[in-house]
C-alpha positions, 0 to 999 in steps of 0.5 A: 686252202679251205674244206668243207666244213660240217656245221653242227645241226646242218646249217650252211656257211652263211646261216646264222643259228636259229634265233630267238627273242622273247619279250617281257620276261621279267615281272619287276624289270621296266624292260626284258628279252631272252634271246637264243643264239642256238644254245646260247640263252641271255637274259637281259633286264633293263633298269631305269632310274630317275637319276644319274650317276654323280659324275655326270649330272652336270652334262645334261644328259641321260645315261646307259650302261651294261653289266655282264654275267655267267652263271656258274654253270652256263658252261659244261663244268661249273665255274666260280662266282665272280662275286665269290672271286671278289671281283669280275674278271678281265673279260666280264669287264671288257664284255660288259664295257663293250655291251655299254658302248654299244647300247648307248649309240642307240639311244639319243643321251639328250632325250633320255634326260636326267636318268640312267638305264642299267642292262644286266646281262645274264648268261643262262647257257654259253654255246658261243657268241655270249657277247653279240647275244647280249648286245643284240638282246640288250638292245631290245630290253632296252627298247622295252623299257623306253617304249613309253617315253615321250618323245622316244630318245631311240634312234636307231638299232644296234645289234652284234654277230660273229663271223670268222673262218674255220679250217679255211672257211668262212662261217657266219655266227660260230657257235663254241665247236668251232669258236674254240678251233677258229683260224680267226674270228671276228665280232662285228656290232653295227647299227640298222643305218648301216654304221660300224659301232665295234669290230673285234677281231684276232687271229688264231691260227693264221692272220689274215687279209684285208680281202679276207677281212673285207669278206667277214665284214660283208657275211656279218652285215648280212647276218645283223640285217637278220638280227634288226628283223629279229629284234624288230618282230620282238618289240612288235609284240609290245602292248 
């Protein structure tokens, strides 16, 4: 049995938080954005290469790839370096891996040609929804820095939501006060052609149906066709 869930600053159920996404924002990097999920800030920078990583060179093909970081104080208490640690931890990796993946399904490898995009995502302030902030955003560093390429190796959109059901409710794009006590939550990132690329999904305090599954699924879609306008107006801005 679900109640009515009070959502921090009064959003409804189904609203993502307010987004935004600024363009450009590096001086050196070919591409850049800062997006905004709420209080949740990533920077991404888009690096292109003129060159491939070793072990692929031989396939004709470009290459995408990702990397993912928090600062040490994006989160109420500091936390350590990973670099100090002496290497990422599990959940940098999966997040990252996770990001590369995504980004790659936009990009058609054959046009890139014989170079490589690297995306560094940065968290700036984690309030929830690091990793969909980072995909959705990389997604137009990305976009950025191909803009001049000929004929453009983009073929489609990709960006990232989550969804999951607190005290019984279902609410669209959690932010950490109600990731952190979720019954269960899902991670959905999906192309502008309507495709699944990645569903992330566990239970927390309950499991769940395949109808309640079926239910996040539908409130994510939604939530990313937002996104797609989101990203869309931010590369409009493009000179």
């Amino acid at each position: 049995m679900s109640e009515h869930v009070e959502r921090p600053g009064g959003r409804s159920a189904t609203a993502l938080r307010p987004v935004t996404i600024e363009i450009g924002v590096s001086k050196f990097a070919e591409g850049s954005a800062r997006i905004s999920f709420g209080d949740t800030v990533v920077l991404c920078l888009a690096t292109v290469e003129e060159k491939l990583p070793r072990w692929i060179q031989d396939r004709d093909q470009g290459w995408v790839t990702a990397e993912y970081a928090m600062l040490p104080r994006s989160t109420p208490e500091r936390s350590q370096r990973e670099s100090i640690a002496g290497r990422p931890g599990g959940r940098t990796f999966e997040i990252q891996r996770l990001v590369g993946r995504a980004l790659r399904t936009a990009v058609d490898l054959k046009k890139l040609g014989p170079r490589s995009v690297q995306i560094d995502c940065e968290v700036l302030q984690a309030d929830g929804g690091t990793r969909t902030a980072a995909i959705t955003g990389g997604y137009v560093a990305l976009a950025h820095a191909l803009r001049r390429l000929t004929p453009t190796p983009l073929r489609r959109q990709v960006a990232a939501i989550s969804a999951g059901f607190v005290k019984g409710q279902l609410l669209l794009d959690l932010e950490y006060a109600e990731d952190s006590i979720a019954d269960a939550d899902v991670n959905v990132v999906a192309t502008s052609e309507g495709q699944l690329v990645e569903v992330q999904g566990t239970a927390e305090a309950r499991p769940f149906t395949v109808a309640d599954f079926d239910r996040i699924l539908e409130l994510s879609m939604t939530g990313i066709e937002q996104l797609f306008e989101k990203q869309r107006q931010a590369l409009s801005a493009i000179r």
